[in-house]
Structures are given as C-alpha cells and as structure tokens.
DOFI-639925 format. One record per residue (C-alpha): x, y, z. Coordinates in steps of 0.05 Angstrom, whole numbers, plus 5000, padded with zeros to 4 digits. Example, Ala and Ser with C-alpha at 12.3 -4.5 7.8 and 13.67 -1.06 7.14 Angstrom:
! residues 2
524649105156/527349795143/
***
This chain:
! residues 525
268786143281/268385443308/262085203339/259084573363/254184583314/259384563255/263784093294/258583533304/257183733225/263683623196/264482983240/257182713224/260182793151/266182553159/262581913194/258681783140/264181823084/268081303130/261580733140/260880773074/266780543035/274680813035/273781062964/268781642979/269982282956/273582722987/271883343037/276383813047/278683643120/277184163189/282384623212/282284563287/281885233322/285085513390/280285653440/282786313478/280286863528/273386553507/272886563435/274585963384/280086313341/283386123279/291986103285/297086393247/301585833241/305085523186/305284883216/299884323215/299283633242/294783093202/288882683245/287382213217/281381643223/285781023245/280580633207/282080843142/287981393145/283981883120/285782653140/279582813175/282583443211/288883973216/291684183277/295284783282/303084833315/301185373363/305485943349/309586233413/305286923415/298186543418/301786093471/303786653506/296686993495/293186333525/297186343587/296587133595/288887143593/288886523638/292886853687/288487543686/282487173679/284986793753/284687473785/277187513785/275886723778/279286603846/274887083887/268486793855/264086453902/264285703909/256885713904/257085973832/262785493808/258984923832/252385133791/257285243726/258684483742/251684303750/250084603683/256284333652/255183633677/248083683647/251083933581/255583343573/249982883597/246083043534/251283103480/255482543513/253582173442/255782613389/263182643433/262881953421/263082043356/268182383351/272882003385/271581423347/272481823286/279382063315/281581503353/278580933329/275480583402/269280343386/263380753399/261080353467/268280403485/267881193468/261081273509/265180923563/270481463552/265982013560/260981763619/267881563661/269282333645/262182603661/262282213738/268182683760/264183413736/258683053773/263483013836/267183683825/259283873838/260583793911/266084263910/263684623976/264384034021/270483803974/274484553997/271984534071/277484654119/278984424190/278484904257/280484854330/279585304381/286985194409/287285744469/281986184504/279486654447/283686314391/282385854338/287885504285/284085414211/286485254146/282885424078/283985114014/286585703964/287485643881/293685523853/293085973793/293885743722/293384963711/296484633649/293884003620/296983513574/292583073546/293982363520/290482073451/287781503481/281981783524/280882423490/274282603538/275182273604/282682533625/280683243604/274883173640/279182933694/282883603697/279784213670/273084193714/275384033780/280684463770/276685103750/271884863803/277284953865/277785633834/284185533784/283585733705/287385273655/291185163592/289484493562/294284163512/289083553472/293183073448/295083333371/291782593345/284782643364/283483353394/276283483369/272683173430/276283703475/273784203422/267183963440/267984083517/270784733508/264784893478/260384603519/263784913578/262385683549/255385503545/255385253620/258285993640/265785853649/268186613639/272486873583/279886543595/277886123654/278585543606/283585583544/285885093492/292085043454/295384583401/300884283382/306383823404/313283893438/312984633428/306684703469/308784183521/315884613535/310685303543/306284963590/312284683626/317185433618/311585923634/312286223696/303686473699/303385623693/303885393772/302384613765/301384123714/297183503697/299683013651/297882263627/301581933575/307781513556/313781443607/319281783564/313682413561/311782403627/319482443656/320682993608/314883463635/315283213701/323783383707/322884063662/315884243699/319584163772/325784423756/321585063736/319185013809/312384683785/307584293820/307183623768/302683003775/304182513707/301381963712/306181453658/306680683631/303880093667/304079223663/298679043693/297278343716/291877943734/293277383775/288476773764/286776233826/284975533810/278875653837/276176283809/270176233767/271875993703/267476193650/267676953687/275077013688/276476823622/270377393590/273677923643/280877793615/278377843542/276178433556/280678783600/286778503555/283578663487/277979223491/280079913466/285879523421/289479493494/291380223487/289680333557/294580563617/289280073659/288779443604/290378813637/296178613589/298978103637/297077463666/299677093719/296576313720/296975993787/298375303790/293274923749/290075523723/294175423671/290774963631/285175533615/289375763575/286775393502/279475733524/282076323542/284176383472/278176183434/274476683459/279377263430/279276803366/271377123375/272277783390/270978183320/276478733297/272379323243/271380013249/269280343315/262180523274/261079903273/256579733334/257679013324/265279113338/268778933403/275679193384/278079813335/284280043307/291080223335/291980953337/297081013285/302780673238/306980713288/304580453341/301579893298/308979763283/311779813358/306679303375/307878763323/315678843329/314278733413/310178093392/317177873348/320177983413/317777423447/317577013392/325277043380/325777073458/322376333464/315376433481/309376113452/305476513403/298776253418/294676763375/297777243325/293977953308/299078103263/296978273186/289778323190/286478543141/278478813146/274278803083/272779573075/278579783120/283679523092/288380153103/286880173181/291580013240/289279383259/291778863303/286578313330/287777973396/295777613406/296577113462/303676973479/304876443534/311276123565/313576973585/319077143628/320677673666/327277843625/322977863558/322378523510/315378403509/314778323585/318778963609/316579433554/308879713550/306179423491/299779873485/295679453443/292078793442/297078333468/296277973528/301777633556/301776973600/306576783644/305776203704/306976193781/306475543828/303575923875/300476583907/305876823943/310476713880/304977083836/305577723892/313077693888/312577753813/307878283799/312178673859/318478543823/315678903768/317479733771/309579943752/304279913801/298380293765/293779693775/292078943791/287678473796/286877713832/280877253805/278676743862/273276443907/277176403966/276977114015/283376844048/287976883975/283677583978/285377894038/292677604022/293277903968/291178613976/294978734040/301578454005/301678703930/305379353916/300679693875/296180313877/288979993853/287679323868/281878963838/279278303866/274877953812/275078733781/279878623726/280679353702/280179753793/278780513769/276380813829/269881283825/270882083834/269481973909/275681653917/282481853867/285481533810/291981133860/297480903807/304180803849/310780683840/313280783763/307080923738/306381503775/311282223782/309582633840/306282563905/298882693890/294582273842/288182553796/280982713820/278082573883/280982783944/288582833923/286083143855/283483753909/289683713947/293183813874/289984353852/290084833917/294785043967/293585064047/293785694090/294185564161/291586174199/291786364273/286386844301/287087214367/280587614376/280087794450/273687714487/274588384536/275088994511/282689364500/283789744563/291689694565/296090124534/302189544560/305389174505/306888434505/314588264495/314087594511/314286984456/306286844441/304586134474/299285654466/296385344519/
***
C-alpha cells in the first residue's frame, strides 16, 4: 500500500544517494501505484516505464502501463462516485479545499523534492511549482461565490435564473514539466464545482501527483471522487474514448495536444489543451538596463527553459541591441548542477531526448546563418556527468524563416532577433502563429499602452517578463497555443468545468380558482 509516509521515504533516500556521488549503491527503485475508488493499489501490468533522475539517469521509479480493465475500473468508480459528489453541498466541498490547501501548505517542501528528484528543476524552481499550484486550491476555496448564478424577475410573478451544474467525470493529462502546479490546476477546482476526475501524471515524473492524491484523501475527498492512472498513449486514447469521461484538460506539446483535442471532440468532448508557445520579449531603448537584462536571464534560462511561459525570444528595438554582449555575460554566470543543489540557478533537461532536440535546434541556426553567441552544448558537471545538461545558448542575427525560430525549442536557448522599431517588433511577434505570452520592457507608458492594445497575444506582461495571471483571473494563452474556447482556472476554468441551466419559474401570486386552460403561446412582457 502506498502512503505518503513511504513516498517522502523512498524519495528522501533516493535524494540522498543522488547529492552524494553517481556511484552509490543501488536501491531497488519504487513501483508507482494507481490510485482508485480511494485506495492506492498495486497494477497488474506487464508493462513499465523507467523515471529516471535527469541528473544522473538513475531509475528512481516504475510506472505501470495501466491495463484496459483498471482504466475502465478508474473511470467506472469516478462516474458512480459523481452520483453522490454532485449533490454534495458546496459548503462541504469548499471546507475539503480549505483543508486541502492547508495540507499542501505544510508539505509543499517534501513535493519539492520530489520533483526535483523526477524532473530535475531546481528546488526554488520546484517550490515555485508547487506554491503557483497551492494559489488556485486557495481560490477554488471561494467556490460559492465562484458557482453563483444570475436572476431576473422578467414578468409579474416570474423570474429567469441560471445555475452552474457539474459536468461529470473530468480527465486530466498532465505534462512533465510542472508535475504539481497543472494538476493542481485541474483536479481541485474541478472536484470543487462538483465534478470527480481521472488524472493521467505525466509517465516521467508522476510521484508529486502521488503526493496530492494522498494529501487529497486526508483532506476528505470521498472514495473515487479523485482517481489516478498511468501510463502513456494507451491511457491518453481511454481518457479521450470513454464515454463516463465528459471533458478534458490537457497541457503539453502541440503534436499531443491536437491529438486529444481532435480524438476528445470528435468523441463529442468538451477539450481545453493548452500546446507550444515562442514567446518574445520586446526590449525599448529606454527600459531599465541592468533590470531587463536579470529578467531575461531568468525568464529565458530558469527551469532549463522547459516552460510553455519561458521567454525564449527577444526582440531588440533599435539600439537595444547593443545589450546584447551583457546580456550574455550574465548567463556566462548562471551555474548548471543538480536541482539539490541550492546554489544552482538552472537543472537538467528532462531527458536524452529532449537534450538532443535542443542541441540539434541550436545546429539549426548555426547552419541557417545566425550568430552563436553562447553555446550550452556538451557540458559536463563534476559529479553529474551522466545528466541532461545544457547551460544557457544565445543565438543572435534570427529570422523568422529559421528552424530554431518556428520550432519550440524547450530548453535554455534564447533567441535574439532585431526590429527598427515598435510597430515592426508588434508586427513580428503577431506574425508569429503562438500567442501564449509576451512581454515589452520600457520606461515610456505611451510604447505601453501601444503595445498591449495592438499585440495578438493572450498574456501580456509589461516589465513582467514571464504574465501568469493569479487564480482570480485565468490562465489566457490564444491563438496556437491554445485548442478550445475556454482557458484553465479562474473564471473560464469554472465555465469549463460546469454546464448552464437556464430556468423559467411561473409561480402565481393568487390562488388557482380557474378550471380554463391557456392555449395561447406563453409571452413575456
């Protein structure tokens, strides 16, 4: 039986073998279990998928290949469990949210953990990850005012309201890259609006959803309110196939995210998938220097740039430009180790792959004609020398046909491109098919105002180089980063996860006397 307790064990061990040295001996890694109908249960498969610490490739974990019948089980207890869920008060799912919420609060650090074991982020970076999370159970909190309706008295003794109902069974698809925050994202506002949910954790670092399973039985979320399930395309095409499953959230890659979001709606699904980005930050000659140049190191390199929000691009406006040799001193400074280590500003790429897919996109540009300024590529770090690491690449001189310009590079590349002036910086970044998020770096509220009421793209940050809006407002991504019409958390999360009933109520004020029918169409007057 998996528990918290032996979960934060086997990762506190785990930790330790990894600070230590590569050459440790080894512990036999943690077979992930399925968390169904409220009990952490062990699977039948024959199929397992490796995690493994990007920091050292060591198998810290197996995750099982769901088979179809605990699939099926998952979304059949979800589905009864809904029955009783939905016609629980809203009262008592906001006080499972206040005790959840304080839950999290207090273990936020050994989730941390974890996804730095798993993922690699460093462990500010993975308190980030979780605290981000935590600020949206805080706001499901206010569910009550969240699901109020509207009402109008529209005749003499009749009103017009509409209520907020549950959908039914939510399914989640989680990416790797924020393993706490985008779960946390889902699963509790969801449950809070009166839904119960499936929840697919990305197969590379699933334990910190382990965790908030967990976490979330102790808060009081009944028996198959809240299931989790494993695996990879298998699982995706249940939670897209099943008919108990009524609407999806998903965040991930763009070939992923048109997949569920085509099979999903063609299944007669609600979907929100939120996919790739390029977003740019465009830089005014007269922004502050010295604060422009720390934002962009961090917004282009923190969290190895595997974030759907990481500023990859940069657009210099006229003589803005010639930051660009400081601008790359100060990544020369930025230290690449282990996530452990608290001295570290950027960790490990998630995997091989994608360590590979990042330094072929730097070739790119190189064989394309830009300027590498900085190269990542082929670092080695004493004690680590087995991780995925790629320190901080600077490639100037970009154009708009490049590889490295039109794909999503997802790691800690920043590429630099130049623009004479504003309005030819706007009609760049609009060019561009993403529109997840942007940001403009200047003194002058004129360029400002400019700027945000002519850019074509969701979140807008001005001197805020990575705009992620707080659960009061929602999570905007447009255009290509973004299938379907309503966005995650906040209002449009609640709008996502409930349907509207509009009802109209006759209740006459005199008593029935007449025995007459009415034939006549009704009117309102």
């Amino acid at each position: 039986m998996f528990s918290l307790k032996i979960s934060r064990s086997a990762v506190s061990r785990t930790v330790s073998r990894s600070l230590l040295s590569t050459t440790a001996r080894a512990v036999a890694p943690e077979k992930y279990k399925l968390f169904i109908n409220g009990e952490f249960i062990d699977s039948q498969t024959d199929k397992w998928i490796e995690v493994r610490n990007p920091a050292t490739q060591e198998v810290v974990g197996l995750v099982p290949q769901a088979t179809q019948a605990e699939l099926k089980y998952a979304s059949d207890n979800a589905a009864e469990a809904f029955k009783t869920w939905r016609k629980t008060s809203v009262l008592a799912r906001q006080r499972i949210m206040m005790d959840l919420q304080d839950l999290i609060r207090h273990k936020q650090g050994d989730i941390a953990k974890s996804i730095t074991l798993e993922q690699g982020k460093t462990l500010a970076d993975a308190r980030g990850d979780v605290f981000r999370g935590l600020q949206v159970v805080e706001h499901a909190c206010s569910i009550p005012t969240l699901l109020m309706g509207e009402t109008l008295p529209v005749s003499k003794d009749m009103d017009t309201y509409n209520i907020r109902q549950p959908l039914g069974v939510i399914g989640g698809i989680m990416p790797f890259n924020f393993p706490a925050m985008i779960p946390l994202w889902v699963f509790p506002l969801a449950i809070a609006c009166g839904n119960t949910c499936v929840i697919k954790p990305s197969e590379k670092d699933p334990g910190a959803m382990m965790m908030l399973a967990k976490l979330a039985q102790e808060a009081g979320v009944p028996k198959g309110v809240l299931n989790v399930v494993h695996g990879s395309v298998d699982t995706v095409n249940h939670i897209c196939d099943d008919p108990h499953i009524k609407a999806i959230s998903f965040v991930g890659s763009d070939h992923a995210g048109k997949y569920i979001f085509a099979r999903g709606t063609a299944n007669g699904k609600r979907v929100q998938a939120n996919l790739g980005a390029k977003n740019h930050g465009v830089i005014m000659p007269d922004a502050n220097k010295n604060y422009t140049l720390n934002q962009l190191a961090g917004a282009a390199f923190g969290a190895a740039g595997q974030r759907c929000m990481a500023l990859s691009t940069v657009v210099f406006v006229g003589e803005a430009k010639q930051w660009l040799p400081e601008l790359v001193e100060r990544a020369k400074a930025l230290k690449v180790t282990s996530g452990f280590d608290e001295s570290a500003d950027l960790g490990p790429m998630i995997s091989p792959e994608a360590l590979k897919r990042a330094e072929d996109l730097i070739q790119s540009g190189v064989n394309e004609g830009a300027q590498l300024l900085l190269d990542g590529r082929g670092i080695k770090v004493a004690g680590f020398e087995k991780g995925n690491f790629l320190g901080p690449t600077i490639l100037s001189g970009v154009k708009t046909h490049m590889k490295c310009y039109t794909e999503e590079i997802f790691g800690p590349v920043l590429v630099c491109m130049e623009a004479d002036t504003l309005d030819e910086a706007i009609e760049l970044v609009n060019a561009n098919p993403y529109g997840n998020g942007t940001a403009l770096f200047t003194n002058s509220g004129a360029a400002a105002r400019r700027f945000q009421d002519e850019i074509d793209v969701g979140q807008v940050g001005i001197n805020v180089p990575i705009p992620v809006p707080l659960p009061c407002f929602s999570f905007t991504g447009s255009r290509g980063s973004i299938r379907g019409d309503l966005n995650f958390y906040g209002k449009t999360g609640v709008q996502f996860y409930t349907s509207t009933k509009t009802v109209t109520a006759l209740w006459r004020s005199e008593d029935v006397t007449s025995a007459q029918a009415s034939v006549n169409m009704p009117t309102i007057r």
